[in-house]
Backbone bond lengths (Angstrom), bond angles and torsions (degrees), N, CA, C in turn:
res aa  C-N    CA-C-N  psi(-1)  N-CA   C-N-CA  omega(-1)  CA-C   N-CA-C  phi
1 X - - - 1.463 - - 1.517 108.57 -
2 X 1.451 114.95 134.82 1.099 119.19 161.31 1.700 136.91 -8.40
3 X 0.998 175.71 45.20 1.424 142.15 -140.27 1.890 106.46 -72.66
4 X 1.274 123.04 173.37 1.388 125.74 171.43 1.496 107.94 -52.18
5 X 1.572 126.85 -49.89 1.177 126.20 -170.18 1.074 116.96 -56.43
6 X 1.690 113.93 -52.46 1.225 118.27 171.90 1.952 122.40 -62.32
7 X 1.346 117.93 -33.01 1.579 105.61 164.84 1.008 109.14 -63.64
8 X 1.775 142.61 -12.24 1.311 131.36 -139.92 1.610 75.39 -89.81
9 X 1.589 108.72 -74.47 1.347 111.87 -167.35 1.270 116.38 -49.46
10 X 1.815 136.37 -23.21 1.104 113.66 175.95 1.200 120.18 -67.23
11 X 1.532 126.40 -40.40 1.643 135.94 173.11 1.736 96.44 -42.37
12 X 1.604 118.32 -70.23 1.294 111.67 -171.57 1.033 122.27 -35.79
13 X 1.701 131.95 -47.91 1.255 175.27 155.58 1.616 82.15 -11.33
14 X 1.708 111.21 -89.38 1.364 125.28 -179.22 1.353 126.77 -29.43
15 X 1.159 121.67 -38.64 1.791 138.36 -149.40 1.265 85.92 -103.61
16 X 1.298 119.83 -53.97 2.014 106.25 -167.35 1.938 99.55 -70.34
17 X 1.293 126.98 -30.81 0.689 134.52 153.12 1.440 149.36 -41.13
18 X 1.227 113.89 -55.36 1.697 128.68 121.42 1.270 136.18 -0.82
19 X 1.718 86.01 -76.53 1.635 112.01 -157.24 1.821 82.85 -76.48
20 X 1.193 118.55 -43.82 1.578 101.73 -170.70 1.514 109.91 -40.31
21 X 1.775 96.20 -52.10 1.797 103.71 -149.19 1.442 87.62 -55.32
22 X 1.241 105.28 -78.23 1.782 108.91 179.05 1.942 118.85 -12.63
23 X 1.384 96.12 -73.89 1.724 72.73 172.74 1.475 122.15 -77.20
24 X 1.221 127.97 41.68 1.609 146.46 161.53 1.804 112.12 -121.45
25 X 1.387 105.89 -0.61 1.710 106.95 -178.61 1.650 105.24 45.42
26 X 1.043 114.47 63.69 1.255 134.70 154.50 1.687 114.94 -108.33
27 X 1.188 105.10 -31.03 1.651 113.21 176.65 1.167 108.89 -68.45
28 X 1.107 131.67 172.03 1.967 134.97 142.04 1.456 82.44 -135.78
29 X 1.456 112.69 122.92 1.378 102.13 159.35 1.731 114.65 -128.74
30 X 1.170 89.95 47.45 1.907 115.02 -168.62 1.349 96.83 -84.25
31 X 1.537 128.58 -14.01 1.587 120.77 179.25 1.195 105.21 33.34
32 X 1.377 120.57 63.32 1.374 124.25 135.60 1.283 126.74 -90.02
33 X 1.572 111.50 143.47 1.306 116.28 -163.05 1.574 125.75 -57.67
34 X 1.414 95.23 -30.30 1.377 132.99 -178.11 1.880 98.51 -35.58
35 X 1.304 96.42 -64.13 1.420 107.43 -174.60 1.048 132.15 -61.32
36 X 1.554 115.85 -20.29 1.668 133.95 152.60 1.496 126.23 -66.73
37 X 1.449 115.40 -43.19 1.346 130.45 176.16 1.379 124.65 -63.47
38 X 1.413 118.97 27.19 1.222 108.88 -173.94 1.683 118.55 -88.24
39 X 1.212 134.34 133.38 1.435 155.90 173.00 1.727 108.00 -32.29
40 X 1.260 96.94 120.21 1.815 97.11 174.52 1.657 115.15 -51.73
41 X 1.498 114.66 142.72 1.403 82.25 163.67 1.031 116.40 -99.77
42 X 1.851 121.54 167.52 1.300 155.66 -157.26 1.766 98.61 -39.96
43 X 1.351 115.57 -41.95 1.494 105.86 -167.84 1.010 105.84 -105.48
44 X 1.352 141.73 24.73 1.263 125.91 -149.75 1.817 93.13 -94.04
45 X 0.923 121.96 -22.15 1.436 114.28 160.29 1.948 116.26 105.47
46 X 1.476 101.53 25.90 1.382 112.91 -154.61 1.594 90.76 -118.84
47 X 1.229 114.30 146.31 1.502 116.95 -168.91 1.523 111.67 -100.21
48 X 1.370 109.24 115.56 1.945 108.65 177.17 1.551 114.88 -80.81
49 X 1.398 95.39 161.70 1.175 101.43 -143.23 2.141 105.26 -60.98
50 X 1.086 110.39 -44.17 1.168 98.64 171.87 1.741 132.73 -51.67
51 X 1.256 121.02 -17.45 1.398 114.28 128.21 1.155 143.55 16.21
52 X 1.818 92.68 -79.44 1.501 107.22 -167.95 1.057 110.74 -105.14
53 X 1.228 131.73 29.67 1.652 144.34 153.55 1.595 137.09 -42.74
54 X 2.065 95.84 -17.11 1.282 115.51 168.64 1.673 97.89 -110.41
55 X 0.908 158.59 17.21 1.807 146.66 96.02 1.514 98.91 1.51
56 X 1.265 96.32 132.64 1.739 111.53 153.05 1.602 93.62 -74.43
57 X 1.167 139.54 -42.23 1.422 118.26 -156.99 1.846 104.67 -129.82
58 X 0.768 131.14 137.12 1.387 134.04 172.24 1.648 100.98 -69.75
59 X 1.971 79.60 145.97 2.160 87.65 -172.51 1.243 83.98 -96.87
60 X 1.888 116.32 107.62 1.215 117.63 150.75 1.433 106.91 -141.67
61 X 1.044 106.64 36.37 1.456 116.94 -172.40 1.703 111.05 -124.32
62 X 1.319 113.38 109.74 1.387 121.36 -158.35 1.634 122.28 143.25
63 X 1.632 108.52 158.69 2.000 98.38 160.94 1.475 86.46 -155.48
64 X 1.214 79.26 179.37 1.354 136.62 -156.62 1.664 119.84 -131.96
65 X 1.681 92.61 111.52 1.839 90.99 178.10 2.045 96.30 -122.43
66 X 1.709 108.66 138.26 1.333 91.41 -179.05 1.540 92.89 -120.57
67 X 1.234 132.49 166.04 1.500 126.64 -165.54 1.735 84.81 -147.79
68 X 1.637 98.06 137.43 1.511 121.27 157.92 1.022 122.51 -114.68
69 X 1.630 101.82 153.18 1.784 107.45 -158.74 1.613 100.44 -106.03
70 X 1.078 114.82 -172.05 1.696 137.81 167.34 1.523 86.59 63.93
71 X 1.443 95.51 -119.29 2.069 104.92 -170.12 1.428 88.87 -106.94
72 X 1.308 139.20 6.76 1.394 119.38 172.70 1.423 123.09 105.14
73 X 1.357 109.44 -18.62 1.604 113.07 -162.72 1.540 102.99 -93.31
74 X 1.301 129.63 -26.23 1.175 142.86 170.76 1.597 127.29 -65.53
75 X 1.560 103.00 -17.70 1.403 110.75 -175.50 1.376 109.93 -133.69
76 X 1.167 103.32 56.95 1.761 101.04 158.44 0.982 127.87 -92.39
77 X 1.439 126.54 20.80 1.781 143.56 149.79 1.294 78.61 -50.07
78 X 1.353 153.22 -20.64 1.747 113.28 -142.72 1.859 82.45 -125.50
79 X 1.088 121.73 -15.35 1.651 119.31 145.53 1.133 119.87 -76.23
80 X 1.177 141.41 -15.94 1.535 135.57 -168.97 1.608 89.75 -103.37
81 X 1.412 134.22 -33.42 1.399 128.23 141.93 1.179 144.27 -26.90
82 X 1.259 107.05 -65.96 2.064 120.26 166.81 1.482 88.77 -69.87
83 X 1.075 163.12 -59.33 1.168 142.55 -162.25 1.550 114.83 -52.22
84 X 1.430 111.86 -73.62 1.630 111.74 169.50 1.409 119.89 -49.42
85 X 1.684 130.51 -13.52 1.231 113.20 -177.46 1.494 96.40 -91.37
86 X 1.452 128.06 -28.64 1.409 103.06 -167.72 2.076 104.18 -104.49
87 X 1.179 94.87 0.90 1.879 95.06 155.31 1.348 118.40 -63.28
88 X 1.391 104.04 -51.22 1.647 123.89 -144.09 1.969 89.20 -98.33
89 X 0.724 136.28 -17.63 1.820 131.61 -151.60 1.831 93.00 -148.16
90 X 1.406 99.88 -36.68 1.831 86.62 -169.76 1.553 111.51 65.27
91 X 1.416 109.21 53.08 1.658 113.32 176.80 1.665 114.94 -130.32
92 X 1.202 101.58 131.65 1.454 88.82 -160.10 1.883 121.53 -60.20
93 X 0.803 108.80 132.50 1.596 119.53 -147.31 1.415 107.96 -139.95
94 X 1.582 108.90 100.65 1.991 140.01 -176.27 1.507 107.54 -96.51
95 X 1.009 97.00 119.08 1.735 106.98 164.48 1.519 96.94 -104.86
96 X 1.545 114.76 171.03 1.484 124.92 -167.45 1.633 91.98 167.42
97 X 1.853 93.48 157.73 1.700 100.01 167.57 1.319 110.94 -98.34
98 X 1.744 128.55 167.37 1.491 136.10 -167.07 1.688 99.64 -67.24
99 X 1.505 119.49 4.57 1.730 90.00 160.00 0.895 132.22 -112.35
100 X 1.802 109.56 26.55 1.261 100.55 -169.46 1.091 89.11 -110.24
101 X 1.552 139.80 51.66 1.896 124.71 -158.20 1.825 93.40 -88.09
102 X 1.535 112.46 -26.94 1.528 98.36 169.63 1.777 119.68 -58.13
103 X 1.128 99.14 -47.73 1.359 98.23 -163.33 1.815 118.87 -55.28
104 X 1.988 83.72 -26.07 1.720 91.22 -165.47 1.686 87.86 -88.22
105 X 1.500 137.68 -26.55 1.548 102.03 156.38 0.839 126.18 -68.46
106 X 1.215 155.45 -58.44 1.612 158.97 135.96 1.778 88.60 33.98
107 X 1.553 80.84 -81.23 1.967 88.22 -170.99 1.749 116.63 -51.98
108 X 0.958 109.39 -52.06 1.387 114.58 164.09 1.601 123.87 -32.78
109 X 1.477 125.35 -48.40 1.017 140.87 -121.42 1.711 79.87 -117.05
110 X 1.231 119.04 -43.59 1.372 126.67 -155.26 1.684 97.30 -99.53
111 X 1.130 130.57 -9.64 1.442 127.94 -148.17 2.172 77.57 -118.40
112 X 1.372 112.88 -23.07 1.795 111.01 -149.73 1.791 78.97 -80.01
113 X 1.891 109.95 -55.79 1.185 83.09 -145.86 1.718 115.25 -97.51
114 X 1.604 108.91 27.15 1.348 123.55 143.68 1.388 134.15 -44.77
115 X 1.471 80.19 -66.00 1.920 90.10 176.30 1.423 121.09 -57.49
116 X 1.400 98.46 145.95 1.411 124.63 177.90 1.415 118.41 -75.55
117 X 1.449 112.60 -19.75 1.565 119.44 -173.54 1.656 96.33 -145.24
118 X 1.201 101.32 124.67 1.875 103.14 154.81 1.885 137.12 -51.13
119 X 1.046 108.60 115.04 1.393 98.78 168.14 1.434 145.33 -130.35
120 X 0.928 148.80 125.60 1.805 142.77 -128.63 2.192 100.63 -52.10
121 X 0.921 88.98 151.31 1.835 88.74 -164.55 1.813 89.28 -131.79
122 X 0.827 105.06 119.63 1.639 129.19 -169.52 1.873 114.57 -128.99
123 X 1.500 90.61 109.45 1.434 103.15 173.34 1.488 122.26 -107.17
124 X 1.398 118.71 155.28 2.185 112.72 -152.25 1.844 73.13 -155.32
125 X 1.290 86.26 125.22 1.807 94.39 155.95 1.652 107.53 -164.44
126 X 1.739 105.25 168.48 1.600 109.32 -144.79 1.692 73.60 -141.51
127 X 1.854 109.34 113.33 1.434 99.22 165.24 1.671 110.64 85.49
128 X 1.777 98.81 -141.01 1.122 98.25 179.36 1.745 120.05 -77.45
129 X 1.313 111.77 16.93 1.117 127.76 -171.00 1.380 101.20 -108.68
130 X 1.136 129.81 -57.73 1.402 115.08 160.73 1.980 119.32 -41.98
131 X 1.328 115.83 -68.18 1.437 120.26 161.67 1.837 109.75 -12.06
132 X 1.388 90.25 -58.42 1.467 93.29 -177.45 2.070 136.57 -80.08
133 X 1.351 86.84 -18.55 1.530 115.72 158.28 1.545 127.63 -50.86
134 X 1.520 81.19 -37.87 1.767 100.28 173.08 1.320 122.20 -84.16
135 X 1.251 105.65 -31.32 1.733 113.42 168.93 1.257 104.31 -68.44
136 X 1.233 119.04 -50.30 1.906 120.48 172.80 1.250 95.53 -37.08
137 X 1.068 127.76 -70.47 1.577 117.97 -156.22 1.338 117.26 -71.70
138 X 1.722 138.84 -10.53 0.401 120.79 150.94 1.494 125.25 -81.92
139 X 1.342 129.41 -30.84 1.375 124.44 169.16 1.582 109.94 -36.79
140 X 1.496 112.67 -24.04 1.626 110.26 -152.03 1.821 99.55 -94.53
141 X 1.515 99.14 -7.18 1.606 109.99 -150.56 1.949 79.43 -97.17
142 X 0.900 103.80 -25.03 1.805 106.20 -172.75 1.047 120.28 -70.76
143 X 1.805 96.19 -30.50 1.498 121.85 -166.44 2.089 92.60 -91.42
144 X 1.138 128.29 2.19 1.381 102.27 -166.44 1.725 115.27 83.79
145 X 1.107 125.82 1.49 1.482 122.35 -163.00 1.175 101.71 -104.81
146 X 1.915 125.47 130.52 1.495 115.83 172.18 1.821 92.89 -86.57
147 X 1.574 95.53 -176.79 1.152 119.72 -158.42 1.592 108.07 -143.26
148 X 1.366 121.76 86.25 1.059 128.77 -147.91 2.224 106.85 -70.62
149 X 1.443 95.94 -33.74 1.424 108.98 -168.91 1.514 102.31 -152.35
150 X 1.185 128.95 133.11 1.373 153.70 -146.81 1.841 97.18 -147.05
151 X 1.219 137.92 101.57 1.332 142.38 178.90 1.363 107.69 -133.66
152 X 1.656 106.44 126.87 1.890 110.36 -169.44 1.250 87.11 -134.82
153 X 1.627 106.07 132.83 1.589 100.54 156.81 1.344 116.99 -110.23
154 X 1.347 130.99 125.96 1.376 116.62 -170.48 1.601 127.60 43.98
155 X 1.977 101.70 70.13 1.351 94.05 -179.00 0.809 89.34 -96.04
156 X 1.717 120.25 160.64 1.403 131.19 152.86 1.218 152.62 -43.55
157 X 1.529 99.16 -66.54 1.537 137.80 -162.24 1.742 107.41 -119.28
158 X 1.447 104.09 -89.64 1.419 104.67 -179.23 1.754 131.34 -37.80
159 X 1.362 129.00 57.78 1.004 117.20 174.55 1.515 159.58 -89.23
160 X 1.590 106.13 8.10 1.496 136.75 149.78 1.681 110.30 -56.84
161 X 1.427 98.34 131.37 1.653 98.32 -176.12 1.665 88.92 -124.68
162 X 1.747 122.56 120.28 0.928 106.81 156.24 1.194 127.41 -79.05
163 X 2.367 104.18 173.24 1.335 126.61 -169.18 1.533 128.92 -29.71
164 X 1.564 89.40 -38.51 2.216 111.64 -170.97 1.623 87.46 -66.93
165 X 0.894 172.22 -78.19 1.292 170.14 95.48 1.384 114.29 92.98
166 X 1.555 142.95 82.53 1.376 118.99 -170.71 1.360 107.80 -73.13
167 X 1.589 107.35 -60.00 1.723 133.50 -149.69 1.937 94.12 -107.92
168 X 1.132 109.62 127.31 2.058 108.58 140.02 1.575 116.71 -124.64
169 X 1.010 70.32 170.21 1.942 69.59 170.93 1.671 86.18 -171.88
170 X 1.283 82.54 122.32 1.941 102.01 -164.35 1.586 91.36 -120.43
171 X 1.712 101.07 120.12 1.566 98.69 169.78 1.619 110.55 -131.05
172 X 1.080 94.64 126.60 1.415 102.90 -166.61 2.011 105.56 -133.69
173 X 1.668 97.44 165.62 1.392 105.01 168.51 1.456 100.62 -139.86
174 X 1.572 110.05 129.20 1.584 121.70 164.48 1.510 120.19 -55.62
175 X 1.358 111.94 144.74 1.464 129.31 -178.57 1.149 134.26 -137.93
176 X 1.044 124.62 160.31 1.522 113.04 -171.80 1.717 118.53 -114.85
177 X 1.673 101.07 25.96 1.506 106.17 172.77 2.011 74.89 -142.75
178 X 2.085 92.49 134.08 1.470 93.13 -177.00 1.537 117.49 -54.99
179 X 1.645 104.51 -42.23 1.515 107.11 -158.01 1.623 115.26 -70.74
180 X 1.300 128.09 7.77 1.392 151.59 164.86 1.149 128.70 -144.72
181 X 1.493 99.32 41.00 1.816 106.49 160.68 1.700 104.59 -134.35
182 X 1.531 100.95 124.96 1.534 95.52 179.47 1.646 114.49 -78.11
183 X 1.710 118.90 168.24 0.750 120.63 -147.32 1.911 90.99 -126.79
184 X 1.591 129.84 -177.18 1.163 143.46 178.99 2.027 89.31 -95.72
185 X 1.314 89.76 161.85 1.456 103.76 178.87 1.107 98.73 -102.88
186 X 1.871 129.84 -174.12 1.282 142.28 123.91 1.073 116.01 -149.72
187 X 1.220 112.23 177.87 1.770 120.16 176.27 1.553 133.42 -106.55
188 X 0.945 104.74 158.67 1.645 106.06 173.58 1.352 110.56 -46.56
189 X 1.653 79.04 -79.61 1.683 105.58 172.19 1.659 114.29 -115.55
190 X 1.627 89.42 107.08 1.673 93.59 176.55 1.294 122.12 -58.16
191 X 1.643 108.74 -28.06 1.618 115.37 -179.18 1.337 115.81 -68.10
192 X 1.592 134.17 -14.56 1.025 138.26 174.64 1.624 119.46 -114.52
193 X 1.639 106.96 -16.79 1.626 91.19 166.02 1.674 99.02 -143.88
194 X 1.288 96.01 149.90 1.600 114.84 -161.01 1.956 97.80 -118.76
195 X 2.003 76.06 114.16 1.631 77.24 179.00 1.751 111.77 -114.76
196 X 1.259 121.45 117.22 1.539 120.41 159.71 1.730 119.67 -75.87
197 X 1.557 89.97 111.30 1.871 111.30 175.30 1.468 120.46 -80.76
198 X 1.185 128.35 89.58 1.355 145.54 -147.43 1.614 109.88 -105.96
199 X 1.405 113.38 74.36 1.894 108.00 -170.55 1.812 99.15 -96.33
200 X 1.345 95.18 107.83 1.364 121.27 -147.45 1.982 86.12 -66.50
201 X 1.063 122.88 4.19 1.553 132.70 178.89 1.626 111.08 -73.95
202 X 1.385 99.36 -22.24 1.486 134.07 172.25 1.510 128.02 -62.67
203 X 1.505 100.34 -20.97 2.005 125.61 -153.59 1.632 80.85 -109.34
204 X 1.387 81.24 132.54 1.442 102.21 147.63 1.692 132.05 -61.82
205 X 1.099 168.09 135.95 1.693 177.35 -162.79 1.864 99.49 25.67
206 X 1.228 91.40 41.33 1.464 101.02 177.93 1.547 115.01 -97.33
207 X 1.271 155.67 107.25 1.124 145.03 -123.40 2.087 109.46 -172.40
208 X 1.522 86.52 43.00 1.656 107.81 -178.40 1.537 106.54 -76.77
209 X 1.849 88.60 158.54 1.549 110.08 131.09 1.533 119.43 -140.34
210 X 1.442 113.68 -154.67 1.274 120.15 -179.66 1.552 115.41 -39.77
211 X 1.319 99.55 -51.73 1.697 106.23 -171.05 1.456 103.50 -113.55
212 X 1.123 120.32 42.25 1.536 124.81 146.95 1.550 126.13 -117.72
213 X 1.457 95.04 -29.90 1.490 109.61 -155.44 1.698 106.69 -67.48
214 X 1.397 120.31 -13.15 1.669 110.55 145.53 0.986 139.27 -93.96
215 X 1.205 115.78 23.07 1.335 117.62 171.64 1.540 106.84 -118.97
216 X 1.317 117.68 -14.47 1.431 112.69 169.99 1.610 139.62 -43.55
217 X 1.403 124.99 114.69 1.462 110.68 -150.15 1.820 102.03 -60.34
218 X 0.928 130.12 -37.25 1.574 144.36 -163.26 1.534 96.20 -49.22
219 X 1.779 101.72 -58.47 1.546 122.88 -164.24 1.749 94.30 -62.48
220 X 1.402 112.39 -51.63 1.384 119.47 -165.56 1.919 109.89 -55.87
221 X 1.511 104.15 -53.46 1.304 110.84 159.97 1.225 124.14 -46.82
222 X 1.416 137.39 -52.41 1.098 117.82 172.87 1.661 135.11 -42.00
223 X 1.979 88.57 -57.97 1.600 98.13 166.51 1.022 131.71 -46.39
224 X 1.436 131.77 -35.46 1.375 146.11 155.83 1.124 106.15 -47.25
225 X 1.394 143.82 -72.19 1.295 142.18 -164.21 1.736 103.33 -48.60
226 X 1.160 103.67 -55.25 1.708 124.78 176.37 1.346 117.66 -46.06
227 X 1.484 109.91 -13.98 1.435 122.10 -166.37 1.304 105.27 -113.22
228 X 1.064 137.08 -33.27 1.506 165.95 -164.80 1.246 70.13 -78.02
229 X 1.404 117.41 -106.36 1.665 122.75 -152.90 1.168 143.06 -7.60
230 X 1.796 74.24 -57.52 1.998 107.36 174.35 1.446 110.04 -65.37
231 X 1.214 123.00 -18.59 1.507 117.17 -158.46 2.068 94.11 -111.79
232 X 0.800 114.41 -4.06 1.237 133.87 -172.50 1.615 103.83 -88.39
233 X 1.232 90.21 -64.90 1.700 100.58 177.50 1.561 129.81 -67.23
234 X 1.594 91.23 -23.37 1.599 92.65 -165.08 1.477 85.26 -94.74
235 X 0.952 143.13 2.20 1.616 151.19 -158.41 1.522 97.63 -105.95
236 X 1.337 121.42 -62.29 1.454 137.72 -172.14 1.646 86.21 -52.76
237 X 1.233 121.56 -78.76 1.555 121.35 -170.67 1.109 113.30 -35.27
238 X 1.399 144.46 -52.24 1.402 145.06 158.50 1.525 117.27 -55.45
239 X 1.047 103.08 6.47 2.103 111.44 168.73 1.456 105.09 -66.68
């Protein structure tokens, strides 16, 4: 685990880092939407929504929280994420950065035991946003809350996945500086949550690093597919 000293310097780490690209126009940090919205490509192997038109039930039942790490500018895979899940599925679908992981259980926690009906609850984080995805789930595991889908890209540190946990799919690439090399997952209980270890070194025209590897269309496709499934299944069960 992290200590304070060590996040201190990674943030510092980030910002001088940043601030370079930025005054080199390597950044856009105009957060236009434009730049999130981009179109799957053709093979990526993920099913649109007209598809599932032979479903007894349409997959719109479910959310989606995606969390970005460092200062944010590096992980807008995890916006170009919430975008396609609530285009493509129509599920309500939160982006946020890794400090707000209280707030997004809080919300979680308060929104689960409202509802009248259950629906698959899916967490996506990039970095320290993944790291922090995992604390969600466990906050959620304290709380009684399952956890339908668990997705990390390149976490660091946090690598215990608790029990509430059905599905992961952990994609990561090894490094040779800790604080930007992802790591393998595991579980509490393997018999109850099933994690796929994905060392994207593995992929074919895959050609990452730290601050690419969510935005990669290959990486992005997968998660999608992974997301589809989950929302498919946990949907069918409520048939």
């Amino acid at each position: 685990m992290y200590s304070c000293r060590n996040r201190k310097f990674y943030l510092v780490w980030l910002f001088l880092l940043s601030g370079s690209m930025i005054l080199t126009g390597c950044v856009d940090l105009s957060g236009s939407q434009s730049t999130y919205r981009k179109k799957m490509p053709h093979d990526a192997g993920v099913t649109r929504p007209h598809s599932l038109k032979n479903n007894t039930k349409p997959v719109n039942d479910g959310e989606i929280h995606t969390m970005r790490g460092g200062l944010g500018i590096f992980s807008k895979g995890m916006n170009q994420l919430r975008d396609k899940a609530a285009d493509t599925y129509h599920i309500s679908s939160q982006s946020t950065m890794w400090y707000n992981a209280g707030d997004v259980s809080r919300t979680i926690i308060n929104s689960y035991y409202h509802q009248k009906k259950r629906h698959p609850i899916i967490l996506v984080g990039h970095s320290l946003g993944a790291n922090e995805q995992i604390k969600v789930a466990r906050n959620l595991d304290k709380a009684g809350i399952p956890v339908a889908l668990l997705v990390t890209v390149d976490a660091v540190s946090q690598t215990i996945v608790p029990p509430n946990v059905k599905e992961v799919l952990n994609v990561y690439k090894p490094g040779y500086v800790p604080m930007f090399s992802g790591l393998k997952l595991r579980a509490v209980n393997p018999q109850s949550t099933h994690i796929e270890n994905v060392n994207v070194e593995s992929l074919k025209d895959v050609n990452v690093n730290h601050f690419t590897i969510d935005k990669d269309a290959v990486v992005q496709a997968m998660i999608m597919k992974k997301v589809e499934k989950v929302l498919i299944d946990g949907n069918r069960k409520d048939a």
